[in-house]
KENU-60264 format. One record per residue: x, y, z of N, C-alpha, C in turn; chain; residue in one letter. Coordinates in pm, whole numbers, plus 32768, in hexadecimal, padded with zeros to 4 digits. Layout:
<atoms>
{{X, Y, Z}, {X, Y, Z}, {X, Y, Z}, "A", "A"},
...
</atoms>
This chain:
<atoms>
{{8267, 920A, 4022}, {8230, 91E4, 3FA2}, {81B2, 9192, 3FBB}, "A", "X"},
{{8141, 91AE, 3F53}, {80B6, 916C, 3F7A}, {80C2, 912F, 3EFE}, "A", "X"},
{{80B9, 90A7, 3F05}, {8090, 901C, 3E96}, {8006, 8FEF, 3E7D}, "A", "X"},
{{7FCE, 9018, 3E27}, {7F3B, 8FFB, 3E20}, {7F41, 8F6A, 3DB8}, "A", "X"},
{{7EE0, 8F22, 3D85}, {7ECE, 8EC9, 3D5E}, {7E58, 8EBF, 3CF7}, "A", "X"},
{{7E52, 8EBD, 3C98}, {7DD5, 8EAD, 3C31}, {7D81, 8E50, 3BC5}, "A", "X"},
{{7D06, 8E0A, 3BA8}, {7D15, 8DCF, 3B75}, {7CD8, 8DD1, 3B07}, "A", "X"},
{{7D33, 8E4A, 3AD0}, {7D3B, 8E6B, 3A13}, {7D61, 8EF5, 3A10}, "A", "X"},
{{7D4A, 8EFD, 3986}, {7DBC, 8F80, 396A}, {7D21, 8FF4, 394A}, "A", "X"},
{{7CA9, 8FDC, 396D}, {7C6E, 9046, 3980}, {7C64, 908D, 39ED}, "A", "X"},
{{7C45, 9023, 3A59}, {7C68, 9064, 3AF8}, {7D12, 90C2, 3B00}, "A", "X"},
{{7D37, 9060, 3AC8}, {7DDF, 90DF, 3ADB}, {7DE1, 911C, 3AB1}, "A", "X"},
{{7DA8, 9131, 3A30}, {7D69, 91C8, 39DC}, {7D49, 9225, 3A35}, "A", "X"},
{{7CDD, 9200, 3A53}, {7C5F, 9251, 3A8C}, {7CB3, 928F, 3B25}, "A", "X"},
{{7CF1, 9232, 3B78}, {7D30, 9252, 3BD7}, {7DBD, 92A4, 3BBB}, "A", "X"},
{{7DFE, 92B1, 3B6E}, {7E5E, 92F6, 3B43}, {7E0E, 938F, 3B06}, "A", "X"},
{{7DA6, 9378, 3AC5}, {7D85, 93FD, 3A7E}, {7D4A, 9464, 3B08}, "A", "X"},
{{7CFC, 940B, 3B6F}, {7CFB, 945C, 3BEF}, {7D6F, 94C0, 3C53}, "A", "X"},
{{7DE5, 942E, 3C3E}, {7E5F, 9478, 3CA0}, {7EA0, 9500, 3C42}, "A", "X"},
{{7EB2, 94D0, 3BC4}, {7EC7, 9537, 3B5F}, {7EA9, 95AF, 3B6B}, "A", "X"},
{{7DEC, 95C5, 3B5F}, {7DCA, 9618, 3B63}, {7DC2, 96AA, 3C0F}, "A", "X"},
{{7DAF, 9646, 3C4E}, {7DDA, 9661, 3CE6}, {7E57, 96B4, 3CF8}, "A", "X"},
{{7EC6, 9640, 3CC2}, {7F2A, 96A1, 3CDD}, {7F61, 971F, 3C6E}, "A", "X"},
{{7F18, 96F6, 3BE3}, {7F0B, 9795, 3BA7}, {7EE1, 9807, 3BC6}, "A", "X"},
{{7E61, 97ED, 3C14}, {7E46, 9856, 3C1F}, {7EA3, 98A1, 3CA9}, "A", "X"},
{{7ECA, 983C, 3D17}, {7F19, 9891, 3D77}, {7F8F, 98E3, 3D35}, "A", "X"},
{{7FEA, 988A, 3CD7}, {804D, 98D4, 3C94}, {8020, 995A, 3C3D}, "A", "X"},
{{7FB5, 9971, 3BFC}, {7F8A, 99DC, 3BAE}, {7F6A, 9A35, 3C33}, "A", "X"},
{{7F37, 9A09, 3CA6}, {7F19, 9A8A, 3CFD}, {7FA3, 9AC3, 3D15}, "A", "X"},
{{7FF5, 9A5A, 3D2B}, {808F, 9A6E, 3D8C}, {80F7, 9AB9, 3D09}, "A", "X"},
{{80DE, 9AC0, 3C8E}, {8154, 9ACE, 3C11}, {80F7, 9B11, 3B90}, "A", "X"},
{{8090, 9B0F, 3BB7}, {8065, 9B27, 3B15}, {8049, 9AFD, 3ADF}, "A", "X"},
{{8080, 9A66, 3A9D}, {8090, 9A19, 3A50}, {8096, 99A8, 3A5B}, "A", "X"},
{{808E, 992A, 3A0C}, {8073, 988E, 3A4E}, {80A3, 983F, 39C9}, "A", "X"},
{{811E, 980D, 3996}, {811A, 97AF, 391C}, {8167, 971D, 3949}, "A", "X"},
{{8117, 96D5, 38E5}, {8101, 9663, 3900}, {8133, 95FA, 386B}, "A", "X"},
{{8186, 95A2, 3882}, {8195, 953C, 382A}, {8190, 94B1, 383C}, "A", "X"},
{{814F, 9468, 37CA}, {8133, 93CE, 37DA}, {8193, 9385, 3780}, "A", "X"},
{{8169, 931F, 37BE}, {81BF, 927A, 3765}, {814A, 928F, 36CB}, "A", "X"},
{{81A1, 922D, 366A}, {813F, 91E7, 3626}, {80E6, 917C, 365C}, "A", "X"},
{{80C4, 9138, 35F9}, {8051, 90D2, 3611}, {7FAB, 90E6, 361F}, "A", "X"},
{{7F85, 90B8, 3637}, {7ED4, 90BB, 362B}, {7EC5, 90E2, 36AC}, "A", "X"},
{{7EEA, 90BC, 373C}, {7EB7, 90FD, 37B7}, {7EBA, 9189, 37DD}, "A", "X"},
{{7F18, 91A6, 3798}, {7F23, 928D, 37C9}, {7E9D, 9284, 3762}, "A", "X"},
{{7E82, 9277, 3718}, {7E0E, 92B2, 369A}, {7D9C, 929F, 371D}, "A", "X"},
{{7D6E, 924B, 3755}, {7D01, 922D, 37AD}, {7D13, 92A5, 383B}, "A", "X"},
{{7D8F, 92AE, 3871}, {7D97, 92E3, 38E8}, {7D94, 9379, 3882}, "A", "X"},
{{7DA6, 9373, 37FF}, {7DA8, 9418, 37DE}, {7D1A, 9434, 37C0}, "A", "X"},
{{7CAE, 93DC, 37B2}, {7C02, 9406, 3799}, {7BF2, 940E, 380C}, "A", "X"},
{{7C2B, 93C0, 3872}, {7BD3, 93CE, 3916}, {7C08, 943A, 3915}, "A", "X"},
{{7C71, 948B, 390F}, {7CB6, 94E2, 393B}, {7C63, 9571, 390E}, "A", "X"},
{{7C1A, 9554, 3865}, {7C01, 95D5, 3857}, {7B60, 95DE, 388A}, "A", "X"},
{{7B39, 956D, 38D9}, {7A98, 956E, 390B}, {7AC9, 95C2, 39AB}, "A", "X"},
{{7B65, 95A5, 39D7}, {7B77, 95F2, 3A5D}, {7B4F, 96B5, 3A79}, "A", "X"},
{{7B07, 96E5, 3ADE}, {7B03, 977C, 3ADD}, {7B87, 97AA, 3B23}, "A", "X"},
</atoms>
């Protein structure tokens, strides 16, 4: 397990919408398909705009 550390909830955004997208796309090569669900609160809304700036 890798423990990263942040200091705010845009960096963990931004760093979550990377690993996210990374490992979507391996699963869509490997299955087809890739779905994904979040918590409430205000931080998924941020990691979900970084997410849709990811290629």
């Amino acid at each position: 397990m890798k423990l990263e550390v942040f200091n705010d909830a845009d960096s963990v955004a931004r760093a979550a919408a990377v690993t996210i997208a990374a490992d979507a796309r391996a699963v869509i090569a490997a299955r087809g398909r890739f779905a994904l669900a979040v918590s409430g609160g205000h931080t998924p809304w941020i990691m979900l705009r970084a997410l849709a700036g990811e290629d």
